[in-house]
N, C-alpha and C positions, 0 to 999 in steps of 0.2 A: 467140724467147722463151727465157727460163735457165732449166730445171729448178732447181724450190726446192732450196734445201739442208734436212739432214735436222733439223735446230733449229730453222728458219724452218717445215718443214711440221708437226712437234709441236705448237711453238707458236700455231700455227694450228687445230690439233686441236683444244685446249686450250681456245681463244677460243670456239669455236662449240660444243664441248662444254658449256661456262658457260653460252653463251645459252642451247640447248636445257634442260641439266637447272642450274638456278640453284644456289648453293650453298645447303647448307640446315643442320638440326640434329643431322646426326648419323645420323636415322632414316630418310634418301632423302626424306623430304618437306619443303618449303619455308614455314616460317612466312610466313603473308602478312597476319598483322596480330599486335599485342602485347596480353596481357591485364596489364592494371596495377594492383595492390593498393595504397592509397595509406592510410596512417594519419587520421582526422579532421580533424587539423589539416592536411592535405595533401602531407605527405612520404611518397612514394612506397617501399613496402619490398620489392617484388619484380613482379618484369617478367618474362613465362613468353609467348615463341613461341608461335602456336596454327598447326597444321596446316591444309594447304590447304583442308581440309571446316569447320573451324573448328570441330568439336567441343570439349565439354573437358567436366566434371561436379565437382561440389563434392559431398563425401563427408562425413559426418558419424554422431556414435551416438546417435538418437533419446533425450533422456531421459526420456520418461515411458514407453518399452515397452521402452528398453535393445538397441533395432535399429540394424543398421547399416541405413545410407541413400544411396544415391546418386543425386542429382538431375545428369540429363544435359541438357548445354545445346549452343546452335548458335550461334553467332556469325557476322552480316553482317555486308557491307561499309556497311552503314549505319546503324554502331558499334551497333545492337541484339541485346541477349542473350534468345536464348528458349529456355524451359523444356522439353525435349521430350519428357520420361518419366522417370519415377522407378521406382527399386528400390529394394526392402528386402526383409530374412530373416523379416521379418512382414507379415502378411497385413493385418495391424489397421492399421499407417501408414498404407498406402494409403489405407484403407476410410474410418478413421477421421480420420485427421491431417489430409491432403491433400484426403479428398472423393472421390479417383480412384472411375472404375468399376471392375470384376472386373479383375483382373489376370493376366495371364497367367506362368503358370508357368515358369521357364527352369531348372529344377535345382538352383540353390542358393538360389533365392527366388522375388519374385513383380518383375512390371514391367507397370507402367502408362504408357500413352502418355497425353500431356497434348493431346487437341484439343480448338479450336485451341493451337496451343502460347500459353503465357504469354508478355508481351513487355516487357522491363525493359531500361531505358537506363544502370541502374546494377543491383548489387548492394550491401546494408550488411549484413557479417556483423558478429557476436559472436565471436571463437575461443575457445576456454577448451579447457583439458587434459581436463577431461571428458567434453566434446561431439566430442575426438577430428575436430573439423573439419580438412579439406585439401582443395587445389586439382589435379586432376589432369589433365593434358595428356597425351595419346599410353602411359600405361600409366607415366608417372612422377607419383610422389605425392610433392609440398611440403605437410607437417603447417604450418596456420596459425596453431597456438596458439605464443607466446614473438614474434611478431612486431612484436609490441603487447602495452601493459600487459595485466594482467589486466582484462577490461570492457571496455576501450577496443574502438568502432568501428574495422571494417576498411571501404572501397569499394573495390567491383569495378568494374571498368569494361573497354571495347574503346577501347586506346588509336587514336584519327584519324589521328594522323599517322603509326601501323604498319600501315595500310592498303594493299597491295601489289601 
């Protein structure tokens, strides 16, 4: 048998490196499905990789106590979004807005877990510059207000066929 040559055993490296670690976004982890923003009328305005855990949270400033808000969500392979805990720098959101029980303190707010979690096959935001709405995946934040008219529905969804 011929000892590979040394281009041929790179190349090789290379292949089976692929397989093991997939290529991904950037962050070491591999998007294994798509979250898709699509306007009302159905034109799609932004497509955001979600990480292997499928985390992600939609971020917002509460208007009537003027909080921020972060509702964190879980994405399945069976294109369902659940709701799995929320935070805000107000104690009143929670209590009041949302219904949540006590929340537990983390240092810069409060966080409530939602059980069982919520379970939506879509989301319909509103974005406005006000409401300071965004989608956030892995520690980067796309502001959703300017993506759509002013008013105009957004839908969130787990695109099927970025299932992975």
């Amino acid at each position: 048998m011929r000892p590979l040559g040394l281009a041929t055993a790179l190349a090789l490296c290379a292949a089976v490196a692929w397989l093991v670690v997939p290529p991904g976004d950037g962050t070491g982890a591999r998007a294994w499905a798509d979250l898709v923003l699509r306007a009302d009328d159905g034109r799609e305005v932004l497509r955001k990789g979600l990480p292997r855990d499928g985390r992600f949270s939609l971020t917002y400033r509460n208007s009537v106590y003027g909080a921020s808000v972060s509702e964190e969500f879980r994405a399945s392979t069976d294109a369902r979004l659940t709701l799995m805990a929320v935070w805000s720098d107000r104690l009143a959101v929670l209590e009041e807005y949302y219904g949540l029980p006590t929340a537990a303190v983390d240092g810069t707010g409060w966080r409530s877990a939602v059980e069982p979690g919520r379970v939506f096959e879509e989301l319909r935001l509103v974005p406005d510059r006000l409401g300071e709405r965004a989608l956030r995946v892995e520690g980067s934040e796309t502001p959703l207000a300017g993506l759509v008219a002013e008013g105009d529905v957004l839908v969130l969804r787990l695109d099927p066929s970025g299932v992975r």
